[in-house]
TORPA-4810 file (N, C-alpha, C, O; in nm, 3 decimals):
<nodes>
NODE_1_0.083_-0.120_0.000_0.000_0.000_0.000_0.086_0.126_0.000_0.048_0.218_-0.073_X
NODE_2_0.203_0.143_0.075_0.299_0.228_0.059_0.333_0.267_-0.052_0.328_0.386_-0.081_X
NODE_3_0.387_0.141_-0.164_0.461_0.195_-0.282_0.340_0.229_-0.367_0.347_0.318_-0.452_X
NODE_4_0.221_0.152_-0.342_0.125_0.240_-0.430_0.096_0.370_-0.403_0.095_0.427_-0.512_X
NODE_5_0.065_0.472_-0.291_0.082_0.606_-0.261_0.196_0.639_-0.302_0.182_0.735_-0.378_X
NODE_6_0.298_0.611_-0.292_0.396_0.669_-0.369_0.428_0.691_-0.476_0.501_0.785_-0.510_X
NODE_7_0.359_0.575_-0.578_0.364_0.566_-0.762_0.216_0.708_-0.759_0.207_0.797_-0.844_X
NODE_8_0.143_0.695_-0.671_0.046_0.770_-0.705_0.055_0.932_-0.694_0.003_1.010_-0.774_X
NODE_9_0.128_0.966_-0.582_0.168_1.112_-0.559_0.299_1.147_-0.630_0.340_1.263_-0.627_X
NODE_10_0.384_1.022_-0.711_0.482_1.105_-0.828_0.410_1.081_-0.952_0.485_1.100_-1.047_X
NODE_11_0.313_1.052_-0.981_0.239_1.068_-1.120_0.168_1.199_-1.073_0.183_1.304_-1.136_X
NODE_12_0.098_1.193_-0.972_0.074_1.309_-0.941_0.116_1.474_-0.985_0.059_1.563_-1.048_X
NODE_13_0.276_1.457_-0.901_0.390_1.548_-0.933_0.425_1.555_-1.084_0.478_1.656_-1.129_X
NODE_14_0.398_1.456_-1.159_0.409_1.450_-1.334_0.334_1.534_-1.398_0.365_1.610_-1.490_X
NODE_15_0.227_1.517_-1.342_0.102_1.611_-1.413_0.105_1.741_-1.368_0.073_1.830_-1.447_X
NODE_16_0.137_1.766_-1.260_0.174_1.862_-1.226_0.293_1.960_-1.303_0.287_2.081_-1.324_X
NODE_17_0.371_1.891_-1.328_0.492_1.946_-1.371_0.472_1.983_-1.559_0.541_2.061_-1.626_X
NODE_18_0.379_1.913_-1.596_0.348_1.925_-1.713_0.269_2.001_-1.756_0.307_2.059_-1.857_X
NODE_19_0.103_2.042_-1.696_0.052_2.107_-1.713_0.096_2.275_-1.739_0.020_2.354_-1.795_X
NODE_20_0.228_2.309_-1.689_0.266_2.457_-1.717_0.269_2.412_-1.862_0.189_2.464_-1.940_X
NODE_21_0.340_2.337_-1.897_0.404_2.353_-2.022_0.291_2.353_-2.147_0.317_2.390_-2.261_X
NODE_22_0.156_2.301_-2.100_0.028_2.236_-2.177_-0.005_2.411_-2.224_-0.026_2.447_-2.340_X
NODE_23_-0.001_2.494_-2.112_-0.061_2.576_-2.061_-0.007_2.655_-2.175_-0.060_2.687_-2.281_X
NODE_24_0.105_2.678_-2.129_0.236_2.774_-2.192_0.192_2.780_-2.387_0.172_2.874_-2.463_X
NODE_25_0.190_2.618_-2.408_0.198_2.614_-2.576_0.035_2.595_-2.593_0.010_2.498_-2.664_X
NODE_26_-0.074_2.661_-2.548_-0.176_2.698_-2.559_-0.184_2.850_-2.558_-0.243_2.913_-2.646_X
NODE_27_-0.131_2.898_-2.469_-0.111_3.043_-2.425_-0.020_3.134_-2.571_-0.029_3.252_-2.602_X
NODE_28_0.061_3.026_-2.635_0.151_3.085_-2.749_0.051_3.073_-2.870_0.043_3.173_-2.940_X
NODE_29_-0.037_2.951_-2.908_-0.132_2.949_-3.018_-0.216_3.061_-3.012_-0.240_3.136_-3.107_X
NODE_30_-0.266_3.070_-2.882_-0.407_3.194_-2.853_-0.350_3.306_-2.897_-0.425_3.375_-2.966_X
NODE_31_-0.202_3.360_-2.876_-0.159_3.498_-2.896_-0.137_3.505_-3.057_-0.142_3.615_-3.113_X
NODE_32_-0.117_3.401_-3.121_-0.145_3.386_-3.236_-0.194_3.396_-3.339_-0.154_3.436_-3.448_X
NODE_33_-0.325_3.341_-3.287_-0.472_3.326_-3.341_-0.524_3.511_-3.333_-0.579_3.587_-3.414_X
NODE_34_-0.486_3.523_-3.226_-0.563_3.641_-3.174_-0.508_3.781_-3.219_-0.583_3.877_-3.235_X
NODE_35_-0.355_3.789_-3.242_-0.339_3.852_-3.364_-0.355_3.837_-3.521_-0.334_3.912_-3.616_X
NODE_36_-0.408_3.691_-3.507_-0.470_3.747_-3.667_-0.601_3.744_-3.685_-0.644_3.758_-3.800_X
NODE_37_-0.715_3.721_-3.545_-0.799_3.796_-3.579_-0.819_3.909_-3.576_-0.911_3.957_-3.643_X
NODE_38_-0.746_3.982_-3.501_-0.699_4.146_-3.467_-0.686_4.232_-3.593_-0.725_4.348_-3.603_X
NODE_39_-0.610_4.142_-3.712_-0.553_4.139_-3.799_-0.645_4.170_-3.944_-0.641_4.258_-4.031_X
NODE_40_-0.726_4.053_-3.921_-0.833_4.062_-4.047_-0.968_4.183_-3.966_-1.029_4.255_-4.045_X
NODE_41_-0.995_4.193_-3.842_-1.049_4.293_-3.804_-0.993_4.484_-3.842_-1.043_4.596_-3.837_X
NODE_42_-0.887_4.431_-3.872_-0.868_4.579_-3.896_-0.839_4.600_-4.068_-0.834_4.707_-4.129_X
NODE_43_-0.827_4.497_-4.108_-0.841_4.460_-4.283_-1.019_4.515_-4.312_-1.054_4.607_-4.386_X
NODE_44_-1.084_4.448_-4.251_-1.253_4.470_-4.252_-1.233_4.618_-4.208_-1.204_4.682_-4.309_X
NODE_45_-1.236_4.704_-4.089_-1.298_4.792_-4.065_-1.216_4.889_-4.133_-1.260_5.003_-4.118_X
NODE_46_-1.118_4.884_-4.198_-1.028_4.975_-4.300_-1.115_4.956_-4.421_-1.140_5.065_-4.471_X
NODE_47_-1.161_4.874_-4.473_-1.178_4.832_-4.587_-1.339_4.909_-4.631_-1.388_4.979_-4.720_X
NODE_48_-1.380_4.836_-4.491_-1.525_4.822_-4.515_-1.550_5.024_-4.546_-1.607_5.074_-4.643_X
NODE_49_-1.502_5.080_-4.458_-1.461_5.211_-4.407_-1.471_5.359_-4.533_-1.548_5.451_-4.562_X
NODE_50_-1.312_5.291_-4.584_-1.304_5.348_-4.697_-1.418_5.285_-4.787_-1.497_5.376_-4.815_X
NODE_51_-1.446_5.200_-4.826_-1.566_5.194_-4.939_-1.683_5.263_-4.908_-1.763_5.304_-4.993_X
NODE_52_-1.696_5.279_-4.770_-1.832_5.372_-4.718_-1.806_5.522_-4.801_-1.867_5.577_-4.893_X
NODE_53_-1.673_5.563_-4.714_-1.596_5.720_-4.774_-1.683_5.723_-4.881_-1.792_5.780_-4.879_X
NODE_54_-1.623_5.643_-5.007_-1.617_5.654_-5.137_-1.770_5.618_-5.185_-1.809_5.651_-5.297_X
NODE_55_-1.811_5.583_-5.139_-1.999_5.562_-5.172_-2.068_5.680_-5.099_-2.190_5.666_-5.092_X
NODE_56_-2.017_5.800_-5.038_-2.044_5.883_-5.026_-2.092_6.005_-5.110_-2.188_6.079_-5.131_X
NODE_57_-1.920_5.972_-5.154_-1.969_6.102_-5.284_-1.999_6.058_-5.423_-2.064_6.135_-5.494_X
NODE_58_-1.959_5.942_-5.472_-1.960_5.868_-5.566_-2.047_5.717_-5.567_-2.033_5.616_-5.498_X
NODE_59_-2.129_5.746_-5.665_-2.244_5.624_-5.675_-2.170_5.508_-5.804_-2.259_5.439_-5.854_X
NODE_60_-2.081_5.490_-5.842_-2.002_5.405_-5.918_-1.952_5.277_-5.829_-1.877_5.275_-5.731_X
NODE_61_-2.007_5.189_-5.883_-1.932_5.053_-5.862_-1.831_5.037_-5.836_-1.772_5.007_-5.732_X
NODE_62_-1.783_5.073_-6.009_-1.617_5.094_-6.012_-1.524_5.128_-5.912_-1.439_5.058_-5.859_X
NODE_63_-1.560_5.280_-5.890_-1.484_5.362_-5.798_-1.490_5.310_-5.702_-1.387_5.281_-5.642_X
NODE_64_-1.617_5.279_-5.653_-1.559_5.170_-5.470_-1.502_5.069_-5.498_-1.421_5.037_-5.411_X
NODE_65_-1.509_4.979_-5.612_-1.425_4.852_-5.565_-1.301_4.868_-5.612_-1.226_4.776_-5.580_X
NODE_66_-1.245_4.972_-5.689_-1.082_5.023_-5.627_-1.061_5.054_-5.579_-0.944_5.027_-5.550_X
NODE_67_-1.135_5.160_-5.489_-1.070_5.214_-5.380_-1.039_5.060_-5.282_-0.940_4.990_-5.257_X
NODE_68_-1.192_5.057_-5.244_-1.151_4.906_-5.157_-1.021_4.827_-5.167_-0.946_4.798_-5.074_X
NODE_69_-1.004_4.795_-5.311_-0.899_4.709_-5.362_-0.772_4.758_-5.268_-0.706_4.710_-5.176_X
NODE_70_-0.777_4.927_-5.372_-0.637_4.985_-5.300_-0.552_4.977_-5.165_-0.437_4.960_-5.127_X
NODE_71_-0.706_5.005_-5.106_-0.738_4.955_-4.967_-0.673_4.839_-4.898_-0.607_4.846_-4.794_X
NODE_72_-0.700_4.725_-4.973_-0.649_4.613_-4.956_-0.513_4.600_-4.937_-0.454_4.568_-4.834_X
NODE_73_-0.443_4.644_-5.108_-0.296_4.604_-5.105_-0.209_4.731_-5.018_-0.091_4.722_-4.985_X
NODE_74_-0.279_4.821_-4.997_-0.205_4.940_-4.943_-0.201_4.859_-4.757_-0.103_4.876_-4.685_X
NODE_75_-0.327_4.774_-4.709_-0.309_4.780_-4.579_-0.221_4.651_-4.554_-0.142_4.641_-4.460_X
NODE_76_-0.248_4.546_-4.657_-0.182_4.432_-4.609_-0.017_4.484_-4.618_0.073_4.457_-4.539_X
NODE_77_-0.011_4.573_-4.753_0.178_4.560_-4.753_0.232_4.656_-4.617_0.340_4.643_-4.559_X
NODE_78_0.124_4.754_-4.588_0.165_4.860_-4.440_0.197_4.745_-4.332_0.302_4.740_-4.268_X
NODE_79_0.094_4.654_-4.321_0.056_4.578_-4.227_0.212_4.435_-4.185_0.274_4.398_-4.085_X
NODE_80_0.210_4.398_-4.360_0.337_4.329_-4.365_0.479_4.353_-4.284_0.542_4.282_-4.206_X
NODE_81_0.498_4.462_-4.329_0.616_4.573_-4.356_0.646_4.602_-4.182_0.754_4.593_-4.124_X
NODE_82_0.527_4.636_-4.131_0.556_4.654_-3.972_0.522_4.564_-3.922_0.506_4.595_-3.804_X
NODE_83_0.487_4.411_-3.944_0.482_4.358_-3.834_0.645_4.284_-3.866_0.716_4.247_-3.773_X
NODE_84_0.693_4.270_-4.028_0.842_4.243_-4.021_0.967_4.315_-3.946_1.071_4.265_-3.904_X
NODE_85_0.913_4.465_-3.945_1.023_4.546_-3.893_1.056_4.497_-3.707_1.158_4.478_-3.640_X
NODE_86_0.891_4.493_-3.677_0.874_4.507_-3.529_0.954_4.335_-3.498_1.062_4.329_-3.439_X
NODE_87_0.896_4.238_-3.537_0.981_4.087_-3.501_1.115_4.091_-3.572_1.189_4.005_-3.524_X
NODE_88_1.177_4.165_-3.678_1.280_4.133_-3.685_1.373_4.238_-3.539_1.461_4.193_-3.465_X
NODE_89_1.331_4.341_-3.539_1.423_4.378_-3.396_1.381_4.319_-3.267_1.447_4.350_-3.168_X
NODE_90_1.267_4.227_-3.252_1.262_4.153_-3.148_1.342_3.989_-3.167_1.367_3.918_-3.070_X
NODE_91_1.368_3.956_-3.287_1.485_3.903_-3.321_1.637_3.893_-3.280_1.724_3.808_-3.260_X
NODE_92_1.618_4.037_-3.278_1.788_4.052_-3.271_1.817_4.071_-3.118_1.920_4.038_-3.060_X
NODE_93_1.678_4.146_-3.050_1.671_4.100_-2.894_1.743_3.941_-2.851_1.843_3.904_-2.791_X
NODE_94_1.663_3.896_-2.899_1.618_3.744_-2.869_1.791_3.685_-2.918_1.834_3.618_-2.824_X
NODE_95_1.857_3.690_-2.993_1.970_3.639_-3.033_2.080_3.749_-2.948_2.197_3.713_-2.958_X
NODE_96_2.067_3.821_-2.902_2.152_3.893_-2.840_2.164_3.858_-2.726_2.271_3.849_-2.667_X
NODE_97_2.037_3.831_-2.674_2.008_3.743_-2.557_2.097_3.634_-2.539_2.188_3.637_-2.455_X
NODE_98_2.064_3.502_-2.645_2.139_3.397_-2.676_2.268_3.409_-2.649_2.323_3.350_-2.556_X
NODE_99_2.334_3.497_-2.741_2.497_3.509_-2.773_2.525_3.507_-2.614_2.596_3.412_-2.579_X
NODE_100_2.475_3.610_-2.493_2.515_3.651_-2.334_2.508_3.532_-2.306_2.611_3.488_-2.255_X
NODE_101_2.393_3.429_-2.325_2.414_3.300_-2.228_2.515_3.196_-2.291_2.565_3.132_-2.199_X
NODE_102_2.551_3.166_-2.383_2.647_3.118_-2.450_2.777_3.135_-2.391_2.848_3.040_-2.359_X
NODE_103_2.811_3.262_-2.377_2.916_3.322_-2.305_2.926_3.256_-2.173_3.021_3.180_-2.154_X
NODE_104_2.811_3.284_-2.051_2.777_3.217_-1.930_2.806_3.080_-1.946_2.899_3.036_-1.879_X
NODE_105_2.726_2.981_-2.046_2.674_2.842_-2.011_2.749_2.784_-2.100_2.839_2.849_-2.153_X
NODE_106_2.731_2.667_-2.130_2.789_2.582_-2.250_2.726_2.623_-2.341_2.804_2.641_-2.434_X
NODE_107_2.595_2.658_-2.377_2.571_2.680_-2.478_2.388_2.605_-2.521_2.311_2.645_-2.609_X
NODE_108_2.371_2.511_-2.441_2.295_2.377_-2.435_2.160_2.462_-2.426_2.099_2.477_-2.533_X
NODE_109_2.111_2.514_-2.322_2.016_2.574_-2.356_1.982_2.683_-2.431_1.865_2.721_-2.443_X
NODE_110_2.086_2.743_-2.489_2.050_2.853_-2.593_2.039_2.795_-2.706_1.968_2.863_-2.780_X
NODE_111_2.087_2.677_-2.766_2.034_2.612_-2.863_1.929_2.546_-2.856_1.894_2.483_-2.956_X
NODE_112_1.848_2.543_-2.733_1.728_2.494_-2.756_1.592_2.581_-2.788_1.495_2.556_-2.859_X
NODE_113_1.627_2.699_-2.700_1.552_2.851_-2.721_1.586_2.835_-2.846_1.492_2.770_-2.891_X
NODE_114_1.681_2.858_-2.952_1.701_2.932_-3.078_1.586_2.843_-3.170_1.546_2.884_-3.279_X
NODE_115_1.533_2.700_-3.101_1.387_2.671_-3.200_1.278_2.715_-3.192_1.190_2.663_-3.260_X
NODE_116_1.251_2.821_-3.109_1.120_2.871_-3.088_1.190_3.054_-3.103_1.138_3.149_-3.044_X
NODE_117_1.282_3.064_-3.169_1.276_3.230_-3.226_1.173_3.224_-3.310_1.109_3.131_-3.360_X
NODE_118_1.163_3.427_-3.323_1.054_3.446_-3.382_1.091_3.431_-3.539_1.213_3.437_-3.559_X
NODE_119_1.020_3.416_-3.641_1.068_3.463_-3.792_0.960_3.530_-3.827_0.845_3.495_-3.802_X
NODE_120_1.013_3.688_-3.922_0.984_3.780_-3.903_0.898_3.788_-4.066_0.810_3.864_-4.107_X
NODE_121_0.963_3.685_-4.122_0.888_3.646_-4.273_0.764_3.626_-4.266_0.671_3.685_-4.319_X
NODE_122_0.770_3.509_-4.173_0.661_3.447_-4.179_0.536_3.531_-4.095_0.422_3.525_-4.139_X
NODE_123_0.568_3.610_-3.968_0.510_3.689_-3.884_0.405_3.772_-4.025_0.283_3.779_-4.038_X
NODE_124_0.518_3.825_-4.115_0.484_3.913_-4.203_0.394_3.898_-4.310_0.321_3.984_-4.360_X
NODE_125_0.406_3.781_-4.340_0.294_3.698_-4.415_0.145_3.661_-4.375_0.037_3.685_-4.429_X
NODE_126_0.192_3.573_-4.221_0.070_3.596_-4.179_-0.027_3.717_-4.173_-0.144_3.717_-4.212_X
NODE_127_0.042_3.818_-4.119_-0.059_3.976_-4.061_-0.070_4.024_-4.212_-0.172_4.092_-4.222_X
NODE_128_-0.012_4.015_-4.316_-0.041_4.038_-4.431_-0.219_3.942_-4.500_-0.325_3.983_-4.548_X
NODE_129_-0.156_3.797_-4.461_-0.245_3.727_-4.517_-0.405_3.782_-4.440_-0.488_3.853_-4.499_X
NODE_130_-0.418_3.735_-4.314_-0.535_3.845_-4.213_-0.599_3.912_-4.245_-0.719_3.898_-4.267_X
NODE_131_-0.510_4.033_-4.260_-0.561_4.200_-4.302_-0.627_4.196_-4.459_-0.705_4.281_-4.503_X
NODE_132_-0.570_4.058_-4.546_-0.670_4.058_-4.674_-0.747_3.933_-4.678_-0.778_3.881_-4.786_X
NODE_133_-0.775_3.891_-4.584_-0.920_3.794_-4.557_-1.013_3.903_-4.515_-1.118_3.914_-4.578_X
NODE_134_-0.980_4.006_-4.391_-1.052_4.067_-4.373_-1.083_4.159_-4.442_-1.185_4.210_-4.396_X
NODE_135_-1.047_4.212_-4.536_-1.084_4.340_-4.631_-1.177_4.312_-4.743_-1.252_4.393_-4.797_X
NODE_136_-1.155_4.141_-4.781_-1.213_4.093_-4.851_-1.374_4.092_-4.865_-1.450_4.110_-4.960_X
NODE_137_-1.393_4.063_-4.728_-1.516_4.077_-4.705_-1.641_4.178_-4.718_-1.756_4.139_-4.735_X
NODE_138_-1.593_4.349_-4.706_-1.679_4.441_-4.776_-1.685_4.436_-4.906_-1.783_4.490_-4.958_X
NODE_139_-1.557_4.353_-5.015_-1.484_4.416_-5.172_-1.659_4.261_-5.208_-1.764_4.273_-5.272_X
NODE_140_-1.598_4.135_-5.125_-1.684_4.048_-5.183_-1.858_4.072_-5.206_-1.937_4.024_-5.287_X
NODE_141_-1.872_4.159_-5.108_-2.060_4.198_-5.066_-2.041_4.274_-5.134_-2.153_4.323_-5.143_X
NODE_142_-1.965_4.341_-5.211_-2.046_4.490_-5.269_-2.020_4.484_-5.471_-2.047_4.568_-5.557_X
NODE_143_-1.968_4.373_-5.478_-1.879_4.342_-5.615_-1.987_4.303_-5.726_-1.954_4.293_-5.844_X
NODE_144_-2.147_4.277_-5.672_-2.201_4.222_-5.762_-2.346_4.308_-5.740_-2.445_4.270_-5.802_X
NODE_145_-2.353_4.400_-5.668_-2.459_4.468_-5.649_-2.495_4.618_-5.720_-2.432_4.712_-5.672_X
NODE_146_-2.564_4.642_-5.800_-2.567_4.802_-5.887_-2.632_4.881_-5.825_-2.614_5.001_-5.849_X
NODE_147_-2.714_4.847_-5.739_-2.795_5.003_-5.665_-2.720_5.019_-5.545_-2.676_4.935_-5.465_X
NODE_148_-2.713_5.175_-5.550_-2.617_5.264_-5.502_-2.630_5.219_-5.333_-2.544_5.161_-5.267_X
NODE_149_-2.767_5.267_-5.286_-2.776_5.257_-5.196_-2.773_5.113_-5.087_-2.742_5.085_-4.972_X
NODE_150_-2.823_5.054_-5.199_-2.866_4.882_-5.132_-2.720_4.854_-5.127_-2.683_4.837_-5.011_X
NODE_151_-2.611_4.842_-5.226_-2.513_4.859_-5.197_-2.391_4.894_-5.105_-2.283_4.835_-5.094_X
NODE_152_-2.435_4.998_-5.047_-2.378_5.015_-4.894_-2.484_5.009_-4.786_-2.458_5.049_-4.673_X
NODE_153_-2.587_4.967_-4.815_-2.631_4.864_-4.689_-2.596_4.738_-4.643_-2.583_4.699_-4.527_X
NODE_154_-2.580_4.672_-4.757_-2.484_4.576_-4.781_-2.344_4.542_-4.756_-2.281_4.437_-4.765_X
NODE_155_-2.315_4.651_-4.725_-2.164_4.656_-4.738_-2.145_4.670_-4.580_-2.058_4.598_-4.531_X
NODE_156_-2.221_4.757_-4.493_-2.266_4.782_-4.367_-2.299_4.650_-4.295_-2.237_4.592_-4.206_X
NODE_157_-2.414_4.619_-4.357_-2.471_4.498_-4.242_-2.330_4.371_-4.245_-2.281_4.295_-4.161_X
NODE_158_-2.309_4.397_-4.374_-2.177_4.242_-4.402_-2.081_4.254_-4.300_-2.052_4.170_-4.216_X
NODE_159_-2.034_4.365_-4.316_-1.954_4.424_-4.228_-1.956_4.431_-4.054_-1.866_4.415_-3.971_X
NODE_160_-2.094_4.460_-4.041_-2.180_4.448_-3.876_-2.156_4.283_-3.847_-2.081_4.243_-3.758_X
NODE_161_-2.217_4.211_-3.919_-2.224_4.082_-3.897_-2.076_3.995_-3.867_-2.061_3.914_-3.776_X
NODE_162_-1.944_4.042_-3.994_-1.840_3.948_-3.942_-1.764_4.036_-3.831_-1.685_3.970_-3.764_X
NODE_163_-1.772_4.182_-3.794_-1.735_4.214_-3.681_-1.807_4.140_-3.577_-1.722_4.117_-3.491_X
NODE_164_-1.930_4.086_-3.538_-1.953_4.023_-3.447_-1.886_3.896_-3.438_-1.827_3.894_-3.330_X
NODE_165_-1.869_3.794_-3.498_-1.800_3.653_-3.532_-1.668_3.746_-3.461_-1.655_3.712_-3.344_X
NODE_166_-1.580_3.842_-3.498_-1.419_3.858_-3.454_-1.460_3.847_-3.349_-1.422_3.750_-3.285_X
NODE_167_-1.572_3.958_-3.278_-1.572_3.957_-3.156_-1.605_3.858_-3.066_-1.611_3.884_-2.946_X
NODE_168_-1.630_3.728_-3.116_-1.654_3.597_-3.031_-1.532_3.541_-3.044_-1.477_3.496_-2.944_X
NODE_169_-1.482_3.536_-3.148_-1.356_3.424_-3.163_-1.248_3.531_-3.060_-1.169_3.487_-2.975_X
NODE_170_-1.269_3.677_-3.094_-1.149_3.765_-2.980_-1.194_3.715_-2.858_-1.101_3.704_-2.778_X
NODE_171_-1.299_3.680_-2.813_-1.321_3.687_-2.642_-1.305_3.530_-2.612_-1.297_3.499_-2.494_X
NODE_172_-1.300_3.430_-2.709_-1.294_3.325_-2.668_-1.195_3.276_-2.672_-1.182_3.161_-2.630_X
NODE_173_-1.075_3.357_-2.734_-0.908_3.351_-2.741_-0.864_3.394_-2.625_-0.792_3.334_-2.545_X
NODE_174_-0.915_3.516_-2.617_-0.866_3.557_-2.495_-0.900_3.529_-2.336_-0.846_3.563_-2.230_X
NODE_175_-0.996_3.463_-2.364_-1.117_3.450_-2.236_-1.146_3.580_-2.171_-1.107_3.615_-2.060_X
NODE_176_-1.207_3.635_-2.241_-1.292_3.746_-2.196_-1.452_3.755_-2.231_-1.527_3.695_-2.309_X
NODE_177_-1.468_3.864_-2.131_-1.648_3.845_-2.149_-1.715_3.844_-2.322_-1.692_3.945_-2.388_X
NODE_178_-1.770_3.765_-2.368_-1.830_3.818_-2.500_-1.898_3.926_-2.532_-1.861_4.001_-2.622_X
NODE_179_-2.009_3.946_-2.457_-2.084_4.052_-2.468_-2.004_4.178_-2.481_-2.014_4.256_-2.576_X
NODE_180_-1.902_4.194_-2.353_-1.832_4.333_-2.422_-1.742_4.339_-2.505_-1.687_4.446_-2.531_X
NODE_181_-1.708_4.227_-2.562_-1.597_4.232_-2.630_-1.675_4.248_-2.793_-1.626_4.317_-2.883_X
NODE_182_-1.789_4.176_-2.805_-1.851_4.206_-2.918_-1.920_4.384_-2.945_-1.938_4.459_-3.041_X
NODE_183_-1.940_4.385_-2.803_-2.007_4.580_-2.846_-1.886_4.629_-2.848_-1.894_4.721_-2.929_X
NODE_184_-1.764_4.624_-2.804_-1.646_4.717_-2.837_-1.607_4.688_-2.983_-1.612_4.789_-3.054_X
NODE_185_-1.568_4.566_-3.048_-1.570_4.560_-3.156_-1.713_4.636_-3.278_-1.706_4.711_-3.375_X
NODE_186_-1.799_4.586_-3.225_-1.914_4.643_-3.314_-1.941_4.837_-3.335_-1.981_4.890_-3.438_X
NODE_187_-1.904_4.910_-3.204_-1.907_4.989_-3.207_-1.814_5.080_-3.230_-1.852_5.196_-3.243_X
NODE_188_-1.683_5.053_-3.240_-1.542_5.063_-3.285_-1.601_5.077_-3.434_-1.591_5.182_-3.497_X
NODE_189_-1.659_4.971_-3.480_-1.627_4.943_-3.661_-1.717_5.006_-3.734_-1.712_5.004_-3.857_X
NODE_190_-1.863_5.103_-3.630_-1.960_5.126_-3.645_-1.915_5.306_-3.681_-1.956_5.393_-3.758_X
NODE_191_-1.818_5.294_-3.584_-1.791_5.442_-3.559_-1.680_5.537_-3.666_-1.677_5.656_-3.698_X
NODE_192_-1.586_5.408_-3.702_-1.488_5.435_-3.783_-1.592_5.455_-3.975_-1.570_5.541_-4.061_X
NODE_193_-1.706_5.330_-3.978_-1.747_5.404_-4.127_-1.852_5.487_-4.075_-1.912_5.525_-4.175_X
NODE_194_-1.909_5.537_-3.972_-2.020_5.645_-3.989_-1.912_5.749_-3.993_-1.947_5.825_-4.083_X
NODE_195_-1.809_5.789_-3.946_-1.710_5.902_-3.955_-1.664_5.941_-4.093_-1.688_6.043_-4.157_X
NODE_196_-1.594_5.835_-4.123_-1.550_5.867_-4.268_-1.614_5.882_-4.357_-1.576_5.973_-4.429_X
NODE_197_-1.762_5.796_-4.410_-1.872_5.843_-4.475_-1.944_5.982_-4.437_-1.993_6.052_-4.525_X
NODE_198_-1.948_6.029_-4.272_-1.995_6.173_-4.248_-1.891_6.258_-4.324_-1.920_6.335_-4.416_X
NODE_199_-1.768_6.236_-4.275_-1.671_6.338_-4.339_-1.650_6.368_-4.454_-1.602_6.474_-4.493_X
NODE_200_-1.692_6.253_-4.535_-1.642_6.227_-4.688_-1.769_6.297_-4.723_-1.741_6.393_-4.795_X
NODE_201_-1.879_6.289_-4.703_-1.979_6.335_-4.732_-1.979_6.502_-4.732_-2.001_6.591_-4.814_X
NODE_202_-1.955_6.496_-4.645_-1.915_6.666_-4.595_-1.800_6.751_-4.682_-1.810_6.859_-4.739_X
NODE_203_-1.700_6.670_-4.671_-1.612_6.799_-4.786_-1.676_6.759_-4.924_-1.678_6.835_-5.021_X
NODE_204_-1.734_6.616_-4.925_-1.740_6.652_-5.104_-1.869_6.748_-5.104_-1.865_6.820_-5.204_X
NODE_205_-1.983_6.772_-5.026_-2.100_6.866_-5.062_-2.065_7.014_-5.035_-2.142_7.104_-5.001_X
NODE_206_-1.922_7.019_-5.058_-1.864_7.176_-5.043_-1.774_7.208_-5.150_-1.716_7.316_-5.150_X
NODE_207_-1.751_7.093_-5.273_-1.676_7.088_-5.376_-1.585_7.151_-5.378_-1.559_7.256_-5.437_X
NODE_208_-1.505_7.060_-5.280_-1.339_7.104_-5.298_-1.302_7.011_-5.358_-1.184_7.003_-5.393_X
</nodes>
């Protein structure tokens, strides 16, 4: 009976000792995930945004779904560009780091860290890829519709609707409340095209 309490309180101590680590490479996917829904959320409310602007003063198809477009490649390559700049100098953190313990240690555990550096390509690709899933989504609702108006209702509600979805998948990444995490998102994305459509509206009915 002894050695069985004992096999039982070091399996015990096993699970114990493991669960950080369960924790840890759950905790690294979520921050993940959660910047690239962050990611395609701000692809959508850029996107959706400017096409409002531009259906403001202009009732053309055309003209919104380039702008949108523009929209697109202008935010994913911004989007690219800084999330490469920002991980490649957290890169050189991270290996600078390395080189000091190398110096200290044999070396043994800094070669094991150096498999979980960041790469700044791929960082860049991803928040690129994101930001044009999400942009996609006003260019796709509004690409086949000719009346002006139904058109950016369309473009609105599409828009209302997958901001709610970010805002579940954001609160359930993060474990936070849904409810507010969906009205901060919704009203964030609500606020950014009633602005730019007010504004856009406004200098163009003064023909500058």
């Amino acid at each position: 009976m002894a050695k069985l309490a004992i096999s039982n309180t070091n399996d015990v101590e096993i699970q114990m000792r493991e669960e950080p680590k369960e924790e840890m490479d759950y905790s690294k996917r979520a921050q993940w995930l959660r910047a690239a829904v962050l990611g395609a959320n701000d692809g959508l409310v850029s996107t959706a945004s400017l096409m409002m602007g531009v259906g403001a003063v202009r009732q053309d198809i055309k003209a919104m779904i380039i702008s949108g477009f523009a929209g697109l490649v202008a935010g994913a390559c911004s989007m690219a560009i800084g999330e490469f700049v920002s991980v490649y100098s957290q890169l050189d953190m991270e290996m600078a780091k390395i080189k000091r313990e190398m110096q200290r240690a044999s070396g043994e555990e800094s070669v094991k860290e150096n498999e979980n550096l960041p790469n700044p390509i791929q960082a860049a690709m991803a928040s690129a890829l994101a930001f044009s899933i999400g942009a996609m989504m006003p260019l796709l609702s509004a690409s086949f519709i000719k009346e002006h108006k139904v058109r950016l209702g369309v473009v609105a509600g599409v828009s209302t609707f997958v901001l709610l979805v970010f805002g579940v998948v954001g609160a359930v990444l993060g474990r936070a409340p849904v409810g507010r995490s969906c009205v901060r998102v919704l009203v964030g994305g609500w606020l950014a095209m009633a602005i730019t459509f007010g504004l856009t509206k406004l200098i163009g009915s003064t023909g500058l």
